[in-house]
Structures are given as C-alpha cells and as structure tokens.
N, C-alpha and C positions, 0 to 999 in steps of 0.2 A: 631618638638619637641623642646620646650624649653632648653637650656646647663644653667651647672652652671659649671663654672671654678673659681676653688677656691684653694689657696693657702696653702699648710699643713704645709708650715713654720712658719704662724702667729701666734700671741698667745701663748700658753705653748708650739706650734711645737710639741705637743703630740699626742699618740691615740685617743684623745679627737676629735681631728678635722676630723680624719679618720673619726671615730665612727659618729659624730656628720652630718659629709657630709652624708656619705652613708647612714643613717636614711630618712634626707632631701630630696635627691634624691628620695628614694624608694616612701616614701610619696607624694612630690610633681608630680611624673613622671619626672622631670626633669633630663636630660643626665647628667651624671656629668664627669668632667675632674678636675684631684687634682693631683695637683705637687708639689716640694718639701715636700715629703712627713717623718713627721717626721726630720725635717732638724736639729732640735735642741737638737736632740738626742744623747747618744754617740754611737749608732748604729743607724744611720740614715735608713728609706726606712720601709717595711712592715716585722714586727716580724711575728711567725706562729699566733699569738692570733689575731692581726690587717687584717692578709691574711681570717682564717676564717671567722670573721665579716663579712669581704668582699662576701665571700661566699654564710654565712647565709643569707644577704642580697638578695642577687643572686636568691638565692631558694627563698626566702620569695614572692616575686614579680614573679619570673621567668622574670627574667634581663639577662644581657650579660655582662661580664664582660673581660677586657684586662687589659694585665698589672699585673695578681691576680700570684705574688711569693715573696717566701722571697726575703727582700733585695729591691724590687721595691720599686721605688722612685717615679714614676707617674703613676696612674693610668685611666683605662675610663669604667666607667658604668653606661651600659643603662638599665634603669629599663624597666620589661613588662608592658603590659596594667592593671595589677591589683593585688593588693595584695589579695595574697592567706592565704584559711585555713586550716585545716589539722595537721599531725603530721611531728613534724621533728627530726632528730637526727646530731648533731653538737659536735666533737670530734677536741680540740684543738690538739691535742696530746702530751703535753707536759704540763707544769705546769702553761701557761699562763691562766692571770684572768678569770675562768667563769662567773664570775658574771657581769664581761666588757660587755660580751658577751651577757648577758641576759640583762643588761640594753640597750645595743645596739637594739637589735630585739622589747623589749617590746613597745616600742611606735606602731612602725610598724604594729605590733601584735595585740594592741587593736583595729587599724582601720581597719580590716582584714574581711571578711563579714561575716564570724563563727569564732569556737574556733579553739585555736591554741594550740597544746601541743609538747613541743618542752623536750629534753633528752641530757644536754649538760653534755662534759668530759671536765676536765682540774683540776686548779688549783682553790679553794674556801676558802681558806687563807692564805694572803699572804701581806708584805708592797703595799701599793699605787696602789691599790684599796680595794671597800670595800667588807666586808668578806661577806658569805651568808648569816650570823646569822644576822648583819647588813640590809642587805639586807631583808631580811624576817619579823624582828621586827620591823623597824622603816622606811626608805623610801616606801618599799609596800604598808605601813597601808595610810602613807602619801598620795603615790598616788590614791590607791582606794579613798579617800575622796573626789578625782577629777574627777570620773565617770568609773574609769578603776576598771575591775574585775579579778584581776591576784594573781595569790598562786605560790609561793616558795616552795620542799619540796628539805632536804637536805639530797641523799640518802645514799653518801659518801663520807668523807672529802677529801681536796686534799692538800698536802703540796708541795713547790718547796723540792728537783728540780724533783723530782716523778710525781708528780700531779695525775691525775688519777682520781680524786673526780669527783662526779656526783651530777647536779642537776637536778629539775624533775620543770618544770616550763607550770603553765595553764592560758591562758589567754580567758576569754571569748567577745565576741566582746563589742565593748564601741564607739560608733558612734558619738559619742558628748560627750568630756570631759567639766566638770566644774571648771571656773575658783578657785583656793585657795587664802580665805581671810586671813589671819593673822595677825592681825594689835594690837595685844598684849601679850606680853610674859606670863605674867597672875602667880601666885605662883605655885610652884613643889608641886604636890601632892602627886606625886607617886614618886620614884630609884626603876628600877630593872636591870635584865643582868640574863646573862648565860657565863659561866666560863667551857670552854671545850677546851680536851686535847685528844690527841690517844696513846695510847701505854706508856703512860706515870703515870699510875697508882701509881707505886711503887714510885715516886720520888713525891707524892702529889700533883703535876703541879698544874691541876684543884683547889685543894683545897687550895694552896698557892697564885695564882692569885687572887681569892675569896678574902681573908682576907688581902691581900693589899689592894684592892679595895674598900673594907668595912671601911676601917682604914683611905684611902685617903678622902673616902666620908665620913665620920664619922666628917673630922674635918671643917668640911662645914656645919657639919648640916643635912646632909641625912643618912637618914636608908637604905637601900637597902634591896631587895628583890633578892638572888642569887643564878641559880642552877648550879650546878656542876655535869658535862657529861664525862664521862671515855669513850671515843669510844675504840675500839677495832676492825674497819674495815678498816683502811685508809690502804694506804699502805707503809707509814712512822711515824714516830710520830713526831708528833706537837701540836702547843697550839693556844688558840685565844679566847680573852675577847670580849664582846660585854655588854656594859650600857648605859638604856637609862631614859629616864625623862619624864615626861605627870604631865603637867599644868592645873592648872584651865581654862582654855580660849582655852585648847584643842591643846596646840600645844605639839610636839615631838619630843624630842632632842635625836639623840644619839652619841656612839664615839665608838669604837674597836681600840684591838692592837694585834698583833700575835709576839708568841713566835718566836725566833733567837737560834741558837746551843751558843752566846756570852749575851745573853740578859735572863736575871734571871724573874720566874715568880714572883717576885717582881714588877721588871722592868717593867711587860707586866702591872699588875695590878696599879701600881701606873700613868700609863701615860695614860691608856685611863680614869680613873677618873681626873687626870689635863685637858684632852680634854674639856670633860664634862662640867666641872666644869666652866669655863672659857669661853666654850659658856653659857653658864647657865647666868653670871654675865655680859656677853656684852649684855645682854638684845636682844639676839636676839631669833626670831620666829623659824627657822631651825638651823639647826646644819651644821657647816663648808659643811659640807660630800654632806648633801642633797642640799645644795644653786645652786650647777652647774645642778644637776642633773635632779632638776625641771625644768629648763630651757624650754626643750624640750619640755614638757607638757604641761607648759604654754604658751610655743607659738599657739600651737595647742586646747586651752582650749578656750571657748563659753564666752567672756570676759575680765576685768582684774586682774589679780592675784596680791599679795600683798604681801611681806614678808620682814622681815629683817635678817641680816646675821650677823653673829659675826666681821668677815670681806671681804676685799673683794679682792680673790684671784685672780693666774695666771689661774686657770680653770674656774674662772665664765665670767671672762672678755672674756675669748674665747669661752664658750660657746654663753654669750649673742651677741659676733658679728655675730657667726656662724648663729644664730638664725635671728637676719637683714640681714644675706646675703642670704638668704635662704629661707626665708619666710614676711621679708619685715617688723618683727614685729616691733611694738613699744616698745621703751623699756625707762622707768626715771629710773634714779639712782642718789639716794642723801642722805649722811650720812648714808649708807648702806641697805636703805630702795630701795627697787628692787619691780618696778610696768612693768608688762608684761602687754599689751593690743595683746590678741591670734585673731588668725585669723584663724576660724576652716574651712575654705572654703578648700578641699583639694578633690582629684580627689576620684572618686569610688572604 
C-alpha cells in the first residue's frame, strides 16, 4: 500500500490539513501518517470536530484508524478497499462545525458506488466556518455544476457552546466530476439572503440584521431580495446572515456572519454585506469562502478548472499544496487567477 506522511503543521497548521488529508487518503487508498497535528493552534492536537472527521472517514471507507483522541497530535490511517454507500449518522457532540464535517465526507461521498445519506449533530453557525445556510445556497449549487448531485437540508440550528443542530445531508453517486470554467465575473443581476435567528423573535434579531443588510447593499447599488426565519427549535438562541450574488456569466458569490452575545445585529448585518461587496468589486469568480473549498474537487475533476479569487488566503495555499501532495495535481497561480489541471484517476 502506498503511505502519505504528511505534516499538519504546514500551512494554516489548521483543521484544514486534518480534513484535507483524511479526504485524500480515503479517496486515493493511500496509508496515511499526519504529525504535528494542528501545531499552530492555541490548542494544538485533534478537537472532538477534527477526531470525528477522522471517524467519519473510518466508516466511510471502512479504514483503521490509530491515534483517533482528543488532544492527539499524530495520527495513522489506513483506509479499506473501498468506499462505501449507505446511511450514516455522525454526532460531534458538542458545538463543533457540522458543516466542516459535511464538507469533509462530501468529496469521498460522491465517489462512493451508491447514495450516501449521512444525519450529522453539532454546531451549524458559528465564526470560522461556513454556516449551513451558506453551505446549501451557494457552494452546493457551485459544486453540483461540477457533476456532483448532493442536498443539504437543515433540520436544526446549532449555536456554540450548545450545539446540538442537525443536518440531513444526500449525495447521489458522481463518478466523474467536471472541471469549473469561470473565467468572467460578468454583471450582478441578482442580491438575495436569508436573515435567520432562534428564539429571538421579540428582540427583532432577524428583522434588524435584514435592514442593515439592505441599507449596506443599498449603498452599492443592490436591491436585495431577503427572508427573514424566526426559528423556534435550536436549543439556544442565535442568529446568522447569509447573502449571496448570481451574475450574468453565472458565477456565485456569497458571504455570512453569525450573531455574538457582544455583536449587535447591526453588526452581523453590516459585515457580511462589506464581505460581499468587496468580493464583488475584486472582480473575482468565487467568493473568499468558496476559493479553498473547491480545491478538492478540482483536483479530482475530468480537466482544468479556472477561477479567480478576491484574494489569496492562508486556507487556499494549504489547501492547493495539500492537493500536490496528495494527488500530484497541477496547479498555476497568477494575480489570483487559480487553474487546477484534476486527475480523476482514483481507485474504485
């Protein structure tokens, strides 16, 4: 069997490289061995969100896995002979990102020889990463245009430090993704979002995030299109904007921010339209958010993929190395224009 030993201190030294290895592994069959895990952390080693990944991984393949606790620093996992299909249920247990989680598994999951429907717990907004709403509006739509057939549904919100939220995640098999052209920003045709809040009704949350939002994008030039969602199931209350953009030339920008107990939904509302906004006027194809996230697809995509980025962060650089250390891909980069040459050759 092929090893890949590979460093978790490189790069942002984040969950990124976790995530990003164990993906690689499972897809290529390749052994893996990852040390310094998380080095550049203030809590170095495997949090509960990173340990499940690991996990899910585990299951997804039926792999072997050592090393799989909090706190671990190195890890060794050996993936089985083949990814599997079926149902699964993955419970972070605590308010770590679901949606890490689900971008974690979904590669794996398309190449998978059936459908995959997987029932993850945890946390589904929240700082640093992206929210479900996020998730579901605007990089999903993205990557189905790549050959993948995957639905988000979000059954219950999750706020730190509770968590609890639940998502319901279907991926139908995608045996050959296609590469993504983008090679023009093209004019905004469309602003919308959804402006949602739990338990927070009486204090307008929802409705106040909205009308910042509208007010920020207002002085740009967009109208927006915004609904406003009063949950009443989480089991905290919280908040969380999501706006996104759709161009003439079909590209799809978006941005989110989630409420703080110190952060006013002013605050929430005004910053993720500055996001927005500001990839909007770098002329770029994707949005900050989605730039790393493609990565992995495009390595794995039947071609060369093409985009540009607003700029060019500490997550994209580690993903595109994860992605040459891992799969050998091609990758130019120049004045933030990002051309992946994928190598869809990958085991059965």
């Amino acid at each position: 069997m092929q090893k890949l030993t590979l460093n978790g201190g490189i790069g942002s030294g984040s969950g990124t490289v976790v995530r990003c290895a164990l993906a690689g592994s499972a897809i290529t069959g390749k052994e893996l061995h990852l040390y310094n895990i998380r080095a550049r952390r203030d809590k170095p080693g495997l949090r509960p969100q990173h340990l499940m990944a690991a996990q899910a991984m585990r299951d997804l393949c039926g792999g072997h896995l050592e090393g799989g606790e909090v706190g671990s620093r190195e890890l060794y996992f050996r993936p089985g002979p083949y990814l599997k299909s079926g149902s699964f249920l993955w419970d972070i247990g605590i308010a770590g990102s679901a949606t890490m989680l689900a971008l974690t598994v979904l590669l794996p999951a398309c190449l998978a020889p059936g459908a995959v429907q997987v029932q993850l717990t945890g946390g589904t907004f929240q700082d640093y990463a992206p929210t479900a709403l996020y998730l579901k509006h605007v990089l999903l739509p993205i990557i189905n245009r790549m050959g993948a057939r995957a639905n988000l549904e979000l059954i219950r919100p999750g706020y730190p430090p509770a968590g609890g939220g639940e998502l319901s995640l279907q991926i139908a098999p995608a045996p050959r993704l296609q590469p993504l052209s983008l090679h023009e920003p093209g004019k905004v045709e469309a602003t919308g979002g959804i402006s949602f809040s739990s338990h927070l009704q009486e204090r307008r949350v929802s409705a106040r995030m909205a009308a910042a939002a509208r007010k920020a994008l207002g002085y740009k030039g967009y109208r927006p299109s915004l609904e406003e969602v009063n949950d009443t199931d989480s089991l905290q209350p919280g908040a969380a904007l999501i706006l996104w953009a759709q161009t003439s030339t079909g590209c799809l920008l978006g941005a989110d921010a989630v409420g703080q107990p110190r952060r006013t939904s002013e605050q929430v509302g005004r910053q993720a339209a500055r996001v927005l906004t500001r990839d909007l006027a770098s002329g770029a194809t994707v949005d900050r958010f989605a730039a790393d996230q493609l990565v992995m697809f495009a390595a794995m995509a039947d071609g060369e993929t093409t985009y540009r980025v607003p700029f060019v962060s500490e997550h994209l650089e580690t993903n595109l190395h994860m992605i040459q250390e891992i799969f050998g891909t091609r990758i130019d980069l120049s004045d933030n224009w990002i051309r992946i040459t994928g190598n869809p050759s990958y085991r059965a």
